[in-house]
PAVOFI-402836 format. One line per field, with one value per atom (N, C-alpha, C): residue number from 1; chain; z, y, x. Coordinates in pm, 1 decimal, always signed. Atoms other than C-alpha are relative to their C-alpha. Last residue first. Example, Ala and Ser with C-alpha at 12.3 -4.5 7.8 and 13.67 -1.06 7.14 Angstrom:
<pts>
dodren = c(2, 2, 2, 1, 1, 1)
zalum = c(A, A, A, A, A, A)
w = c(-6.0, +714.0, +73.0, +0.0, +780.0, +0.0)
v = c(-119.0, -106.0, +109.0, -119.0, -450.0, +120.0)
u = c(-82.0, +1367.0, -77.0, +89.0, +1230.0, +90.0)
</pts>
This chain:
<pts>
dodren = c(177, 177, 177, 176, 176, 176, 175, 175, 175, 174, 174, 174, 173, 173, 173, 172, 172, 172, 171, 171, 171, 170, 170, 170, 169, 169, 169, 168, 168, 168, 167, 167, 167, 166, 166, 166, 165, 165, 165, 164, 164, 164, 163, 163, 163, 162, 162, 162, 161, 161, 161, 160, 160, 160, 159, 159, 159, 158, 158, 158, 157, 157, 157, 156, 156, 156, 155, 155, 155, 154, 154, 154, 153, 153, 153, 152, 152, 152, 151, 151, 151, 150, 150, 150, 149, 149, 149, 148, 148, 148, 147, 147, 147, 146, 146, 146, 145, 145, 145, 144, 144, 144, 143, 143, 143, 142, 142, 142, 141, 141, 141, 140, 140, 140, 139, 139, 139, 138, 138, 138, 137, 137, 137, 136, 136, 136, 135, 135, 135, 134, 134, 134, 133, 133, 133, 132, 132, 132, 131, 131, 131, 130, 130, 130, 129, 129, 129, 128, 128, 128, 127, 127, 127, 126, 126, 126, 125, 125, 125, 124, 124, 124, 123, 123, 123, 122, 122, 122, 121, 121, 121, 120, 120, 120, 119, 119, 119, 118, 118, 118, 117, 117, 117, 116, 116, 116, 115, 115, 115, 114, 114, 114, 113, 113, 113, 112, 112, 112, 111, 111, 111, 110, 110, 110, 109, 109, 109, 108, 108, 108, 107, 107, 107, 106, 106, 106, 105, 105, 105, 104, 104, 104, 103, 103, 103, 102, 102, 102, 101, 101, 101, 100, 100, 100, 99, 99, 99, 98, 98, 98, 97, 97, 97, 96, 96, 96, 95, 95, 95, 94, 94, 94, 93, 93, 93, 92, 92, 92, 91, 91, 91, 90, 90, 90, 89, 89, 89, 88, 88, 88, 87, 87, 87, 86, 86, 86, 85, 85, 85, 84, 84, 84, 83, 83, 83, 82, 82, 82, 81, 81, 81, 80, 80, 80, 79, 79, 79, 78, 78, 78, 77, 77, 77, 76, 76, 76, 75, 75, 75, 74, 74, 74, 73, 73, 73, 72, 72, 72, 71, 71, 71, 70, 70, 70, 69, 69, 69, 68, 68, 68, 67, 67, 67, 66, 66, 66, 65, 65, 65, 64, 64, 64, 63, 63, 63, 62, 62, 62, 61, 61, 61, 60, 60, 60, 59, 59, 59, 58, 58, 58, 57, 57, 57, 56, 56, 56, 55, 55, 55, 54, 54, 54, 53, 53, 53, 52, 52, 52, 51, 51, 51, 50, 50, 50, 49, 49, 49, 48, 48, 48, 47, 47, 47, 46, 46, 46, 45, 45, 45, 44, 44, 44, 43, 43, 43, 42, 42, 42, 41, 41, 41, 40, 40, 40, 39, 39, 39, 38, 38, 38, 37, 37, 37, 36, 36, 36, 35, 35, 35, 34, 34, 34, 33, 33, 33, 32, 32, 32, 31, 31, 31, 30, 30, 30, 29, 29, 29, 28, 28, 28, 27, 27, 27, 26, 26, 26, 25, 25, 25, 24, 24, 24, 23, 23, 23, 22, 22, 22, 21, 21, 21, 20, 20, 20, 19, 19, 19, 18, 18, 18, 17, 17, 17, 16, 16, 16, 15, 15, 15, 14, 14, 14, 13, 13, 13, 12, 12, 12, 11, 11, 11, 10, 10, 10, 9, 9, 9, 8, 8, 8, 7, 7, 7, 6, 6, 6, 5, 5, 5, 4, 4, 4, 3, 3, 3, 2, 2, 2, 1, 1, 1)
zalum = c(A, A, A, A, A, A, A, A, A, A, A, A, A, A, A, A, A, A, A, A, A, A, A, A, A, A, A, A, A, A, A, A, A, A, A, A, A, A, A, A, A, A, A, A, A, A, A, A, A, A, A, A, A, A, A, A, A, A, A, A, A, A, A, A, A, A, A, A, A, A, A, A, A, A, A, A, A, A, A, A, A, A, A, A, A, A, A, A, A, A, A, A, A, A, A, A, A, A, A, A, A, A, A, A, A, A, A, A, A, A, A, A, A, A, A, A, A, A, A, A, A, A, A, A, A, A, A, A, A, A, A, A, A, A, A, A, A, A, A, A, A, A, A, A, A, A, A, A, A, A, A, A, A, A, A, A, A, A, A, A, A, A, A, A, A, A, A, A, A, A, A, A, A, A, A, A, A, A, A, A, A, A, A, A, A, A, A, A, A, A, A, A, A, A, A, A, A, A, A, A, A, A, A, A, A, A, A, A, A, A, A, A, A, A, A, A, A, A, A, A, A, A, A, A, A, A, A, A, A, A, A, A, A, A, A, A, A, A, A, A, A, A, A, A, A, A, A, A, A, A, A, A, A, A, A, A, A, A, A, A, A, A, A, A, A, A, A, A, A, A, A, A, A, A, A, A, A, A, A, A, A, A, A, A, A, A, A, A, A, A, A, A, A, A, A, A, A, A, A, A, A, A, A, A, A, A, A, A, A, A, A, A, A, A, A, A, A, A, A, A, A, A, A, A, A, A, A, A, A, A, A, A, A, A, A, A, A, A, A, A, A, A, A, A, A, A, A, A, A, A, A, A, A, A, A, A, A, A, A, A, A, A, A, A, A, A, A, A, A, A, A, A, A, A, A, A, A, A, A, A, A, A, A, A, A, A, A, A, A, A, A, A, A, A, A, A, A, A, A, A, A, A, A, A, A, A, A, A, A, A, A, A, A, A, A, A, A, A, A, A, A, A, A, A, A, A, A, A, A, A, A, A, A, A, A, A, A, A, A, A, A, A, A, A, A, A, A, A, A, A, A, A, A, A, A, A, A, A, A, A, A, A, A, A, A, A, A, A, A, A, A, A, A, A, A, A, A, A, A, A, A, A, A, A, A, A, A, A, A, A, A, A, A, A, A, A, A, A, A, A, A, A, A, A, A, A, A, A, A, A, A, A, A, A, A, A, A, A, A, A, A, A, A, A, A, A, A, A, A, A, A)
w = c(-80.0, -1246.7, +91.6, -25.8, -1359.0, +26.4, -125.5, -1442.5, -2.7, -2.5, -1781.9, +151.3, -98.9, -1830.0, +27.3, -63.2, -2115.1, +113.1, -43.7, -2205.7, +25.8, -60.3, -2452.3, +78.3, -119.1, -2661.9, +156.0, -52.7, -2948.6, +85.1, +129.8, -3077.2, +26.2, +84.5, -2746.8, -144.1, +79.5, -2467.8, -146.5, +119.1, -2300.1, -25.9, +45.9, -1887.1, -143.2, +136.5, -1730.5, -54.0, +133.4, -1389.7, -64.4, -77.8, -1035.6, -110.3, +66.4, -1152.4, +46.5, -67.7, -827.9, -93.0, -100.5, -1003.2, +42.1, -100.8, -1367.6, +155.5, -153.0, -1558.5, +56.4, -79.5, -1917.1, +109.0, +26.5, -2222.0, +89.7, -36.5, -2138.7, -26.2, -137.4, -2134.7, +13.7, -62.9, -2467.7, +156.3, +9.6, -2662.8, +64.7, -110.9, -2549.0, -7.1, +51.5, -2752.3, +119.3, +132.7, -2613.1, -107.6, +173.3, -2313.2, -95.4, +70.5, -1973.7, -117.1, +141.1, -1641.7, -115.2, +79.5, -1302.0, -86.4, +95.2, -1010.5, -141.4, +155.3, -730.7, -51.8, +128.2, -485.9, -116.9, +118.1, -131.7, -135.1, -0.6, +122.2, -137.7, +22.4, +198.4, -59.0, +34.9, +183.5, -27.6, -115.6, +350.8, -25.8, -65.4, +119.6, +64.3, -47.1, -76.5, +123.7, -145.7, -102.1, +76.1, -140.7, -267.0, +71.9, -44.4, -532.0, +132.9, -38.0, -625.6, +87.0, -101.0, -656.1, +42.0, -99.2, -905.1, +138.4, -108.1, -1057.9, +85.3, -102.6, -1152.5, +63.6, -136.3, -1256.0, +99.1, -38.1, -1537.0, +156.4, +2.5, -1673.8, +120.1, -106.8, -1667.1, +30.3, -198.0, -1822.1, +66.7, -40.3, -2119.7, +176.3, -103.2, -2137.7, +49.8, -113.2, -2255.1, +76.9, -126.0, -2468.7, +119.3, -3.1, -2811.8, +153.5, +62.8, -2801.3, -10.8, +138.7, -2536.3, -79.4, +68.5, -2140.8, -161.0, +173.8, -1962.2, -60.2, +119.8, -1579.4, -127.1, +107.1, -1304.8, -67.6, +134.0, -983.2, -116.9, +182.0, -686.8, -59.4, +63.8, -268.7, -142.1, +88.1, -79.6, -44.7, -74.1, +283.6, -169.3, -143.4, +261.4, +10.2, -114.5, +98.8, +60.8, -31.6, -186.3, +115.7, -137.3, -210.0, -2.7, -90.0, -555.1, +116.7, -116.5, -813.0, +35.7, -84.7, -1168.6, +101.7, -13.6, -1466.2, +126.3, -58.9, -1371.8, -34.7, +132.8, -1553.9, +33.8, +116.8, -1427.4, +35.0, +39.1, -1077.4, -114.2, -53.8, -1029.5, -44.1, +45.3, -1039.1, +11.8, +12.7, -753.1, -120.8, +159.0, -632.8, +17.4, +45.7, -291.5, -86.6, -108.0, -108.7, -60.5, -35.2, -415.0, +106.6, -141.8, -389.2, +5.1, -82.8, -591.5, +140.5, -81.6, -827.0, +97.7, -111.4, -1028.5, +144.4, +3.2, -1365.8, +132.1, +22.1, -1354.7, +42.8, -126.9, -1250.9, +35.2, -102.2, -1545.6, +156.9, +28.2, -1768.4, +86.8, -57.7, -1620.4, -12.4, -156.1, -1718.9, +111.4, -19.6, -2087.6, +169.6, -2.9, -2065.7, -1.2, -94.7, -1953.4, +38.4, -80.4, -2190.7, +137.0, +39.9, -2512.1, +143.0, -23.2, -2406.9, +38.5, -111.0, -2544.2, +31.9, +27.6, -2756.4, +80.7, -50.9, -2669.2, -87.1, +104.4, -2925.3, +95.8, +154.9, -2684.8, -57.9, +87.0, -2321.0, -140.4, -20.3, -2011.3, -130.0, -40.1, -2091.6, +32.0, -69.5, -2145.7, +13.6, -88.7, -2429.0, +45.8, -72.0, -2668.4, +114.2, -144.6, -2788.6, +100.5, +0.0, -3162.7, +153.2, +80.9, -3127.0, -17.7, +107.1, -2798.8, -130.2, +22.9, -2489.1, -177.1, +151.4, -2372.9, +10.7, +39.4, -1974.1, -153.3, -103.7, -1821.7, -29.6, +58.0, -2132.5, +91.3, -49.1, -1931.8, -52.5, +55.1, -2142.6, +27.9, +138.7, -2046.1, -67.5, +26.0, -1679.4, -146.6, -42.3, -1655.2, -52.7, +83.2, -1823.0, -20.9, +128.0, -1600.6, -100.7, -50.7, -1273.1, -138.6, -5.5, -1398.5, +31.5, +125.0, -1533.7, -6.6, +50.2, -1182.8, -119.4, +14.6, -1059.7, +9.6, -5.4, -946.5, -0.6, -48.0, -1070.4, +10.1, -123.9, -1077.8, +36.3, -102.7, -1231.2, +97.0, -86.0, -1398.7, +87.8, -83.1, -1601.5, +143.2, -131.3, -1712.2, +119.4, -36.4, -2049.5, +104.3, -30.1, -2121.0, +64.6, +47.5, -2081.4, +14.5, +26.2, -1936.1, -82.7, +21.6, -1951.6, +9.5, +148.3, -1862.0, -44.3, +120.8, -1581.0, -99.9, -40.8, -1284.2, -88.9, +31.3, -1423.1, +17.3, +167.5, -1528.3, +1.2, +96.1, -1201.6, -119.4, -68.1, -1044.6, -44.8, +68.6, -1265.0, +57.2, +120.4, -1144.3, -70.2, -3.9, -763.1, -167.3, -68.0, -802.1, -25.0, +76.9, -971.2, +6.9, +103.3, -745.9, -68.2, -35.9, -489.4, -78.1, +25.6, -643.8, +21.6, +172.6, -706.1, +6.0, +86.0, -332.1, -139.1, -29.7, -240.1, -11.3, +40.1, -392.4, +24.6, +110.5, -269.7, -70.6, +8.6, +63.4, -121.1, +0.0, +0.0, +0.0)
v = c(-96.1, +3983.2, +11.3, -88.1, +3628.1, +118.1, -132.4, +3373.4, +86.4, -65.5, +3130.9, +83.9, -75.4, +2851.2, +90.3, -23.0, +2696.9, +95.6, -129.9, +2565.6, -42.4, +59.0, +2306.0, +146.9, -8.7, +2422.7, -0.9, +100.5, +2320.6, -24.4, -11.2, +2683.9, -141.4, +40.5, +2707.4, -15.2, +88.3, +2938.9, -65.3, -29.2, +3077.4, -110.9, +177.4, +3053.4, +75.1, -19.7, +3365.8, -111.0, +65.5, +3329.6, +54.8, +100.0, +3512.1, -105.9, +90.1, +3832.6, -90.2, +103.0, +4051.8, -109.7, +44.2, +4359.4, -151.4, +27.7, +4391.3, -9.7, -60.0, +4568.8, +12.9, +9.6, +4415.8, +19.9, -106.8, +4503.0, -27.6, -92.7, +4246.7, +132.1, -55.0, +4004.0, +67.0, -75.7, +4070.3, -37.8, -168.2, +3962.4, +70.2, -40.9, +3595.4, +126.5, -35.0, +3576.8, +74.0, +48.7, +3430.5, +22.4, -90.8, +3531.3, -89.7, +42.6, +3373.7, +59.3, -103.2, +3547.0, -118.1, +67.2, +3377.1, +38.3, +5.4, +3613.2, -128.3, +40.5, +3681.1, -31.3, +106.0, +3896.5, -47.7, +39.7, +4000.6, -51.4, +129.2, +4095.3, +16.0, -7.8, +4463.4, -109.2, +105.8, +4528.8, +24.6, +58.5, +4854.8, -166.6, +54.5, +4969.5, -60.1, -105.3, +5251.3, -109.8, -87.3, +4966.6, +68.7, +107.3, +4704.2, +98.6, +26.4, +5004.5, -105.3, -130.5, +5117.4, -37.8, -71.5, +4753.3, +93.8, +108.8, +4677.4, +39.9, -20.6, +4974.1, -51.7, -24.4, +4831.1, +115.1, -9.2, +4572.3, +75.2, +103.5, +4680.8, -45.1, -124.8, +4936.7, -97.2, -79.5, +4646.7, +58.8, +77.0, +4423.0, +98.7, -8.8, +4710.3, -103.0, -137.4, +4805.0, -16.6, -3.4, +4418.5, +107.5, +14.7, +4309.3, +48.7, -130.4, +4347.5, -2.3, -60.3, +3967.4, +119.1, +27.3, +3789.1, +141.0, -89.8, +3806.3, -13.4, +18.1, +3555.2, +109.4, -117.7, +3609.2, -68.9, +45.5, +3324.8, +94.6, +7.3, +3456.0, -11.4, +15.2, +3336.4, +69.1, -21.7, +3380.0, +12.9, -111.0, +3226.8, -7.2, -129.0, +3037.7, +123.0, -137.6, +2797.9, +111.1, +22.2, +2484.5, +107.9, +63.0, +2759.3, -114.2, +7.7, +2951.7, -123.4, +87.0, +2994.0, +38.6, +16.4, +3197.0, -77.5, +54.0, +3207.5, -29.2, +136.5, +3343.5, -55.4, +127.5, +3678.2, -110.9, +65.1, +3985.0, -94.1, -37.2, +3954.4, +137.7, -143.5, +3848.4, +7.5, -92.0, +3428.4, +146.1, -115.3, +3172.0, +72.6, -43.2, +2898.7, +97.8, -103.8, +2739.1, +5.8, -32.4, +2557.4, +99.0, +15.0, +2397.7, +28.1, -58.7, +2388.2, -17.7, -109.5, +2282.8, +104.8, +75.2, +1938.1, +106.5, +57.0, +2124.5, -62.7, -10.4, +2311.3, -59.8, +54.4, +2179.6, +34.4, +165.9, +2143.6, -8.1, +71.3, +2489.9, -93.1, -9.2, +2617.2, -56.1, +66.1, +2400.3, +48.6, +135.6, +2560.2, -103.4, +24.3, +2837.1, -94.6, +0.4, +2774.9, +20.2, +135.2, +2598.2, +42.9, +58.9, +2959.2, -172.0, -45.1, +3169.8, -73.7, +17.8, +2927.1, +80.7, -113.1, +2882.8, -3.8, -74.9, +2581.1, +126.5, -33.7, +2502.1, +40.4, -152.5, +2324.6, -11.4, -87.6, +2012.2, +128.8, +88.7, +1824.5, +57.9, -10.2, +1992.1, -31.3, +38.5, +1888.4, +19.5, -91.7, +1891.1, -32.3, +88.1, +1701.4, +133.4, -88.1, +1785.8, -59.6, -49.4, +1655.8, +25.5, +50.1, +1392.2, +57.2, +128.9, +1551.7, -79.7, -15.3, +1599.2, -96.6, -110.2, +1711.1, -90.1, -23.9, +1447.0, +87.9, -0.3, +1478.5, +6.1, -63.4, +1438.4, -19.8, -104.9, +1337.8, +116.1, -133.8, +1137.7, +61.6, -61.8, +795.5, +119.1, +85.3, +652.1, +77.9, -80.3, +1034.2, -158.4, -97.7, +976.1, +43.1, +20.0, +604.2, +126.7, +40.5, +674.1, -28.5, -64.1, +939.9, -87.5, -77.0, +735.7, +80.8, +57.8, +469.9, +91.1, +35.4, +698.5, -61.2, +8.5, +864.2, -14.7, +105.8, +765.6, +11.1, +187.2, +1078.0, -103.4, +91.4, +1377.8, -134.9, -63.8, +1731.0, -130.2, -112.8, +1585.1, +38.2, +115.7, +1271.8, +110.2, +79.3, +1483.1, -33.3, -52.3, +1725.1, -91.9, +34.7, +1513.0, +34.1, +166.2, +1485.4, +27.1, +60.8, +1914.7, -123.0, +116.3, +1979.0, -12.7, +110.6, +2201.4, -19.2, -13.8, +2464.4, -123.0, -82.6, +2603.9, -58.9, -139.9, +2607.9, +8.8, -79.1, +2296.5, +164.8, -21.5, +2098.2, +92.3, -91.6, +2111.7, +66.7, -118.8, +2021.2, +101.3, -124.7, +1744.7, +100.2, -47.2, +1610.1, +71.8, -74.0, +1603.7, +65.6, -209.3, +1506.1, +68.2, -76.1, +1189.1, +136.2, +8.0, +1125.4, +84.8, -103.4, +1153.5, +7.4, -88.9, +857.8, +181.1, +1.5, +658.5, +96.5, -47.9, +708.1, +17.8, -126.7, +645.9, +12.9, -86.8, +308.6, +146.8, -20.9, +207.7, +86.5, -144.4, +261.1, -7.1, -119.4, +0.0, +126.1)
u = c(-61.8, +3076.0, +44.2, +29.4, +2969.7, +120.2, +14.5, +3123.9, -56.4, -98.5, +3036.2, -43.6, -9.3, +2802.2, +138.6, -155.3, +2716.5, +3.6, -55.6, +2375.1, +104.7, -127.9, +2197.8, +42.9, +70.3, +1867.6, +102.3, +94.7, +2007.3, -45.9, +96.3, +2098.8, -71.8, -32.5, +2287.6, -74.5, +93.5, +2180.5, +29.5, +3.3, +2476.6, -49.5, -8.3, +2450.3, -33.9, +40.3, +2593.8, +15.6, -27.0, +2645.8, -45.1, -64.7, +2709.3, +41.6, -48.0, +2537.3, +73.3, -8.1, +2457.7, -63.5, -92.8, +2383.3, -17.2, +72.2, +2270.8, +76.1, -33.9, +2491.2, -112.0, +102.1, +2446.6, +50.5, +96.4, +2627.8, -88.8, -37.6, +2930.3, -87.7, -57.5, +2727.2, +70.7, +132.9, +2542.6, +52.0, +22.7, +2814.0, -53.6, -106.6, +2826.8, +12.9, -155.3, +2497.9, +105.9, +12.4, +2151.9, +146.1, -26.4, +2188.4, +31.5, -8.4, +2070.1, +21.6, +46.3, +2168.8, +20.0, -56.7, +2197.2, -51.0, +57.9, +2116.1, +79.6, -102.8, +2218.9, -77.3, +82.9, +1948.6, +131.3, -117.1, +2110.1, -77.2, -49.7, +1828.5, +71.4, -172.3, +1786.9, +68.9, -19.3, +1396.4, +159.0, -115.9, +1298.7, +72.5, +82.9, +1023.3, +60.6, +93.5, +1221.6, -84.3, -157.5, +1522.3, -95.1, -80.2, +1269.4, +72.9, +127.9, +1119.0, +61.6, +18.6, +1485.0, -149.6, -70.0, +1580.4, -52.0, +30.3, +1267.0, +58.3, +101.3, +1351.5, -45.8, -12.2, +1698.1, -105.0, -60.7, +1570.6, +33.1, +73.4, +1333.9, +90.8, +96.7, +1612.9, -91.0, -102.9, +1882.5, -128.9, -38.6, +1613.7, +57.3, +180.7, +1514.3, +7.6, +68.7, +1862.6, -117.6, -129.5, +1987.0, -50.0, +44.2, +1696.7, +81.7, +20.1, +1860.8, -101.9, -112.1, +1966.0, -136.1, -48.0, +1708.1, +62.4, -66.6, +1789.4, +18.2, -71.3, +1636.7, +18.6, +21.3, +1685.1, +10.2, -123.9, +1740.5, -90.9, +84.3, +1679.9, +82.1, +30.8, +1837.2, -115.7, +127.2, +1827.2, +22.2, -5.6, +2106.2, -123.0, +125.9, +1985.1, +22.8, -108.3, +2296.2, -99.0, -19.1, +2017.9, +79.2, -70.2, +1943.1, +25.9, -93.6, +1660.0, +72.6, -34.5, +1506.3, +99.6, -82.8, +1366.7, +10.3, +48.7, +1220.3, +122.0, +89.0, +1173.4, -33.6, -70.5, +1293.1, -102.9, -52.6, +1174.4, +102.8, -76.7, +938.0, +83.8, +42.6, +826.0, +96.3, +10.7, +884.4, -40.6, +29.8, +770.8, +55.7, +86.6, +923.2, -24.1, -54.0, +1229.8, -201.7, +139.7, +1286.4, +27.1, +86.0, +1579.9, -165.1, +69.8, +1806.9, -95.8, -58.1, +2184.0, -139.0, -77.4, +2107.2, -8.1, +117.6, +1856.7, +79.2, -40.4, +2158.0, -64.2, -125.8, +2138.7, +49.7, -27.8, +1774.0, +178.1, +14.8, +1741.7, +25.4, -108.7, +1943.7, -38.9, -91.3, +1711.5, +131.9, -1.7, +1425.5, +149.6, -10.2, +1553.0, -72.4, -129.5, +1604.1, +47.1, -44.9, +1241.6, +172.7, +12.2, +1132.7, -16.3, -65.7, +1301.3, -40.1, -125.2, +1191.8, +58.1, -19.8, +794.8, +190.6, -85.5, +754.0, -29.3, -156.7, +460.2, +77.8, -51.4, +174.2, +144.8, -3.1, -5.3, +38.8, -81.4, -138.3, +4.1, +87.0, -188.5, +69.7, +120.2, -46.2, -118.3, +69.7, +297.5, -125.8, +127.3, +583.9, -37.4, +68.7, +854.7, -104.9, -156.8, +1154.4, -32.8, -32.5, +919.3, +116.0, -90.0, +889.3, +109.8, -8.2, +551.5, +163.5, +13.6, +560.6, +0.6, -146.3, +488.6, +1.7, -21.4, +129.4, +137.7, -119.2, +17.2, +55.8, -10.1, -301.9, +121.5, -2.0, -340.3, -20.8, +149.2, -372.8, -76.4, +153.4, -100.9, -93.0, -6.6, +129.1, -129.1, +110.2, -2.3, +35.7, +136.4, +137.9, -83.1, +92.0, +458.2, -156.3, -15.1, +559.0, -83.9, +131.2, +430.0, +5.7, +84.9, +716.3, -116.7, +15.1, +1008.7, -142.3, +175.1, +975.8, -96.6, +83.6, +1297.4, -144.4, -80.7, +1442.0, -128.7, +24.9, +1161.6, +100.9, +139.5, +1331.9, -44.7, -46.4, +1649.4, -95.1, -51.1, +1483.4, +105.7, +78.5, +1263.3, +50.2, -23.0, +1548.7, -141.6, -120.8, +1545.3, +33.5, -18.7, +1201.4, +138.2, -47.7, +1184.9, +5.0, -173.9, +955.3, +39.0, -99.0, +631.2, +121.0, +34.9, +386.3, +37.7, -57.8, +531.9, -2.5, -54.3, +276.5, +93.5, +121.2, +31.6, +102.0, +3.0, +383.9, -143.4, -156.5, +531.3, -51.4, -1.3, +131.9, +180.2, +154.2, +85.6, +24.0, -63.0, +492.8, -139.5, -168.4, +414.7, -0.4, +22.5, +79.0, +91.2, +62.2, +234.0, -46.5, -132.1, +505.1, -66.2, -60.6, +207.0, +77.0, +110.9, +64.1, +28.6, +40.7, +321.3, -77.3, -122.0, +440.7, -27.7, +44.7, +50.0, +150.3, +112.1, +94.8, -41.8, +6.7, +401.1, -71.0, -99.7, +306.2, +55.2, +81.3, +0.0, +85.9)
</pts>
């Protein structure tokens, strides 16, 4: 019987990833869900869950399309999920945050090519609005760009990475500021 409500919850678990961002990647499955090849296959038979077309993608509805800045940050979450405590949505022009197990606070940013002032700009009201209302906490950040060019045209604060989005979807990761 504890089986059974492990499977089951697994499942919750992964309908409820895919109701708040849309879809997966197949391949970061097994990052967010360990060993949940078996509850996976179950709700994609059952059609609770669709894989894309050409099976790169889970979702809940047949026939979606990615959304390209927020499967590239998913994909930086994926690659860091080991040292996360909790992630979430987040306020634009951040895909999406997280707290670290050491208590840091994240956002991962997408940043597409001619996009560079409009984020900075966008951020750093954000800041200005957080300082005016007494908020002090540290925000890093992990930045996605689309061309290595475009990090040095961005002065965001509290950069830490710069992950470079590959033409096959794939990232690189470079230092921050």
């Amino acid at each position: 019987m504890n089986e059974r409500i492990e499977f089951n919850e697994k499942g919750k678990d992964i309908l409820d990833f895919i109701d708040i961002y849309g879809m997966l990647k197949c391949e970061h499955v097994e990052k967010f869900f360990p060993r949940s090849r078996r509850v996976l296959n179950y709700l994609i038979r059952s059609q609770r869950l669709y894989k894309s077309p050409d099976k790169a993608y889970i979702s809940a509805v047949m026939n979606s399309r990615p959304d390209k800045c927020l499967i590239a940050a998913l994909g930086v979450l994926a690659d860091v999920i080991g040292k996360v405590q909790s992630y979430a949505r987040a306020t634009a022009p951040a895909q999406i945050s997280f707290f670290t197990y050491s208590g840091d606070y994240y956002e991962i940013v997408y940043v597409g090519y001619g996009m560079e002032a409009m984020i900075t700009a966008s951020i750093e009201t954000q800041l200005a609005m957080t300082q005016r209302s007494g908020c002090t906490g540290t925000i890093k950040r992990m930045v996605i760009v689309e061309e290595k060019n475009q990090m040095t045209r961005l002065s965001i604060p509290g950069i830490t990475r710069f992950a470079l989005i590959q033409p096959d979807g794939s990232l690189s990761y470079f230092k921050g500021s």
